[in-house]
N, C-alpha and C positions, 0 to 999 in steps of 0.2 A: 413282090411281097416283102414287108421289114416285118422285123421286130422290133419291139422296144426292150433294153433292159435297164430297167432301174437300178439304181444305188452305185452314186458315181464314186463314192472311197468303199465300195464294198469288194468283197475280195473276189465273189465271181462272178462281178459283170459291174462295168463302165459305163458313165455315159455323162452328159453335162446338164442332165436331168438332176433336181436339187429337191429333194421333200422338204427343207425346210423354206423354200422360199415358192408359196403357189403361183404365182406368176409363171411362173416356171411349167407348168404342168402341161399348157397350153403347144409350148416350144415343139417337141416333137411331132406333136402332128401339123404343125404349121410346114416344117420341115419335109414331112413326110405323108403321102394322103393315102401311106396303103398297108397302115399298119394293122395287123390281123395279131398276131399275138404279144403277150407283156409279160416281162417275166419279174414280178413283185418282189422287191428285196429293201425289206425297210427298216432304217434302225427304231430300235426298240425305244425312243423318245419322243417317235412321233406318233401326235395324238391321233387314233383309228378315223377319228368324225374325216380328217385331212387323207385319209389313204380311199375311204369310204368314198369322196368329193372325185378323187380320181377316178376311180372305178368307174364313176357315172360318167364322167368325160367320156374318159376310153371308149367305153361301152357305145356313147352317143357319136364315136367320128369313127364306127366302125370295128371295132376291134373282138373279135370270134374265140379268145383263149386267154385263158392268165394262167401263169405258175405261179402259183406265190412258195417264196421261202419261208421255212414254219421251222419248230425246232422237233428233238426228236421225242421229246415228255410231253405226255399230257398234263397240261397244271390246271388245277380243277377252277375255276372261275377266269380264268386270264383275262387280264385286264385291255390286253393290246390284241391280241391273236384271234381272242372268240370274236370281237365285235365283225371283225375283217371275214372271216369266214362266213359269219352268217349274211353279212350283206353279199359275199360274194354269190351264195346259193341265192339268196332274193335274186341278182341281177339277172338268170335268166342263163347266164354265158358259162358254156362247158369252161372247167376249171379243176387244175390240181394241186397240191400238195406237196412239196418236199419237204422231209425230215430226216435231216441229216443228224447224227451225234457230235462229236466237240469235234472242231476242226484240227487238223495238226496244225495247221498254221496259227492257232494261236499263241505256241510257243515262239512265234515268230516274231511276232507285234513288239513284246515288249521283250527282248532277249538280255535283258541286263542281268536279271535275277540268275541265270544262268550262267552265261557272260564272266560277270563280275564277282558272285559270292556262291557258285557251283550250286543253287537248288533249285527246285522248284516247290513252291506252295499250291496248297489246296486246302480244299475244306469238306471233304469225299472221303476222308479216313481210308480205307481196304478198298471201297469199294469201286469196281472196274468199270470200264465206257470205252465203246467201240471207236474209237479215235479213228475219223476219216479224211482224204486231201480234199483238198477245194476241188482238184483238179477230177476226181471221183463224181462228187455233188455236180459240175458241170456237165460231164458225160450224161448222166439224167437227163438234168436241162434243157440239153441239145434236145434229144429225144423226148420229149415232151412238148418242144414248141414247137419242132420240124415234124414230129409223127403224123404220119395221114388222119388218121383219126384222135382226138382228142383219148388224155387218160381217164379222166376225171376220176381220179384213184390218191389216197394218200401213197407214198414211195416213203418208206422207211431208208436209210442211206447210213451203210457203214463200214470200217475199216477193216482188212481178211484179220485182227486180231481183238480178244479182249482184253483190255489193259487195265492193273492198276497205274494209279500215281508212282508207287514204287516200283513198277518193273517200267514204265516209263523213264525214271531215272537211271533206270540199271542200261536201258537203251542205251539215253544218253551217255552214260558214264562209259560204254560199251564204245561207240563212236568215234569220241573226244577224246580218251584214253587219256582220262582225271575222273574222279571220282563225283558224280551228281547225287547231290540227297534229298528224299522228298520228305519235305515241311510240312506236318498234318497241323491245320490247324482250326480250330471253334467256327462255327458260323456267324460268333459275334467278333470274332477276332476280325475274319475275312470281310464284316461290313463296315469297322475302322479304316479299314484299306482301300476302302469303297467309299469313303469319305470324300464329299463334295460333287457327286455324279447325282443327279435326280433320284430323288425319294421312291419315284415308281419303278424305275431301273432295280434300284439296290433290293425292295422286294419284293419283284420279279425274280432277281439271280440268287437271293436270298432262299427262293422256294426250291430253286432249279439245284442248287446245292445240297437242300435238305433232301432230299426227293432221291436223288445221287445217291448219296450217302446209303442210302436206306434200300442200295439194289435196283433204283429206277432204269439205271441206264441198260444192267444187265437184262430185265426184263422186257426192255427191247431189242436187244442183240438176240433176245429168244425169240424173236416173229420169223415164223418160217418163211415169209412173203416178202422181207429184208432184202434190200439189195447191196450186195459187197464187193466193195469196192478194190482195186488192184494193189494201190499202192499200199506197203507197209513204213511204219516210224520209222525206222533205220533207213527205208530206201526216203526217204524225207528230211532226215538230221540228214544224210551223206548229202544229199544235194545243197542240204543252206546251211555247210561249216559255218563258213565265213562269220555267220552271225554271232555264232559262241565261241570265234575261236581270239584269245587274248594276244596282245603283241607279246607277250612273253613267250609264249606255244611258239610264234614262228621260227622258224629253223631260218636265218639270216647268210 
């Protein structure tokens, strides 16, 4: 029995499986003739018709389960997410859900802001979000494609704390032992910054901001059927110092 797991730069799961090139799509099951479950993790660029095309493949060499990775909001018409969904229910093939809230590792990606000029930006004003590890969202996974019986269940996925931006900084600042400040800033500011990334991205995260802002993510850490996760920020900055920490901090 294999799996497949898509999304080969994605944070929880590898492979040399490529969404942007279909040719590509064919490869794992050439590779492999006994793949039973897929676990869907696709960047948000790629057009649904192309995730849609896969599913049919899959579907047609075999394949009993998908997980697809979803996020934790619901945004009311989604451009990318609904299409994927509903075709998944037409396929026929038990299928579930994860929705995870913001990853901590995304302070990870780009660590300069932090790094280099002590803050972090947002565009979420006060408002909190259950910040969880990859390594959390993966422990699902597992169990989702290995369970004996199929979930076919959305999996809410969150971190044991709610957090604003500012007591995220206080984390940090906590940590690193220098002071981190959190930068509230407009939703038009934040789409400056988002300057040069596809039109449909920018309002996609656009909405996923407003949305935030306005207690979205809170009133998903309020589902009592949430799954919460182990690790906490602190136990997450202690493990990736390195990232933020300046040559000048080192003790030499």
């Amino acid at each position: 029995m294999t799996i497949l797991v898509t999304g080969s730069t994605g944070k929880t799961g590898r492979s040399r499986f490529d969404w942007e090139d279909r040719a590509t799509y064919i490869l794992p099951f050439e590779a492999a003739q006994d793949i039973v479950s897929v676990h869907l993790i696709i960047p948000t660029h790629i057009p649904p018709k192309h995730v849609c095309e896969f599913v049919d493949l899959a579907v047609s060499k075999g394949v009993k389960r998908f997980v697809l990775m979803s996020g934790s909001l619901d945004l009311p018409g989604d451009p990318i997410q609904g299409p994927i969904w509903t075709h998944l229910r037409d396929s026929g093939v038990p299928f579930c859900i994860l929705r995870p809230s913001r990853f901590f590792d995304n302070f990870s990606d780009m660590p300069e802001s932090i790094r280099d000029d002590d803050k972090i930006v947002s565009a979420t004003g006060s408002a909190s979000i259950g910040f969880v590890s990859c390594e959390d969202i993966a422990r699902v996974a597992v169990d989702c494609l290995l369970g004996e019986t199929p979930h076919c269940a959305e999996h809410i996925i969150v971190g044991p704390d709610l957090l604003s931006f500012d007591e995220v900084a206080e984390c940090f600042s906590h940590v690193l032992q220098r002071r981190i400040t959190h930068e509230s800033i407009s939703i038009e500011k934040q789409k400056e910054l988002w300057f040069g990334l596809p039109g449909e991205f920018i309002r996609l995260m656009s909405s996923v901001e407003e949305i935030t802002a306005a207690g979205g993510e809170e009133a998903v850490y309020a589902a009592e059927t949430k799954v919460v996760g182990k690790k906490t920020l602190t136990d997450f900055v202690r493990e990736n110092l390195h990232l933020w920490t300046r040559i000048e901090d080192v003790d030499l």
